[in-house]
C-alpha positions in Angstrom: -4.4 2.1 -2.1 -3.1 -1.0 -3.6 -5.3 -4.1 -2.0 -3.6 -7.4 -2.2 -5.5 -10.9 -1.7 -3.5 -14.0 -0.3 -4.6 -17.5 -1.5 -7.3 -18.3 1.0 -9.3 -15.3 0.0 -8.8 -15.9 -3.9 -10.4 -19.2 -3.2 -13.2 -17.6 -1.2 -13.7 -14.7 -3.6 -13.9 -16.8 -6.6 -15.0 -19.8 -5.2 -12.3 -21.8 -7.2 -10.0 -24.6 -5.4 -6.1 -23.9 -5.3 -5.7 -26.4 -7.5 -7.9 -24.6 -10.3 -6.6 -21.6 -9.8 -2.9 -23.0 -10.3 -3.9 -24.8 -13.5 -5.7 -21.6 -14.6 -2.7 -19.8 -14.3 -1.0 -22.4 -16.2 -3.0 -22.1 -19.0 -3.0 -18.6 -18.9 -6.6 -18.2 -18.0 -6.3 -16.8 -14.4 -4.3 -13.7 -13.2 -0.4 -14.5 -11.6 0.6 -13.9 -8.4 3.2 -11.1 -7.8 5.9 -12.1 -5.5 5.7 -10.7 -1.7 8.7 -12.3 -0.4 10.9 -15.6 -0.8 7.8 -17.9 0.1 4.8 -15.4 0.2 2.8 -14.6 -2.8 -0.4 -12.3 -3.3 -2.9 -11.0 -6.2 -3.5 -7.9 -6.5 -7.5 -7.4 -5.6 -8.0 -5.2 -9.1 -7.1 -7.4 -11.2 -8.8 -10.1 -9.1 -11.9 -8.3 -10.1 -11.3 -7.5 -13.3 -11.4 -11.3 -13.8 -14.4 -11.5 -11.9 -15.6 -8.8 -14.2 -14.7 -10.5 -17.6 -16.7 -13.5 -16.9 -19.5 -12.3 -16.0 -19.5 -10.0 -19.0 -18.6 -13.1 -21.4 -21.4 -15.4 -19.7 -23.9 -16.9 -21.7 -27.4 -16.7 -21.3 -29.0 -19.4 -18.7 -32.2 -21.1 -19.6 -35.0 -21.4 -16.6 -36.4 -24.9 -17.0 -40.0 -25.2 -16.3 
């Protein structure tokens, strides 16, 4: 089954404001929305999490300061 996310939840998911999430997409960085209707839009929650996914894959290592 297909799971789609509307905004709200993007932003709760990845913790990003609308606003980052719009310029992300901008840039090419962050997946597009599909169309739901004339003024809805949604992302699908797969690719959501394949985002999710990438990032924490490319990460870079954190030092502990002690």
């Amino acid at each position: 089954m297909t799971v789609i996310f509307k905004l709200k939840k993007v932003c709760e998911i990845t913790t990003l404001s609308k606003a980052t999430i719009y310029r992300e997409i901008k840039q090419g960085k962050f997946p597009a929305p599909i169309q739901l209707t004339d003024r809805s839009v949604g992302w699908l929650m797969s690719e959501i999490e394949e985002w999710i996914n990438n990032k924490a894959k490319n990460r870079k290592g954190y030092h502990l300061l002690n």
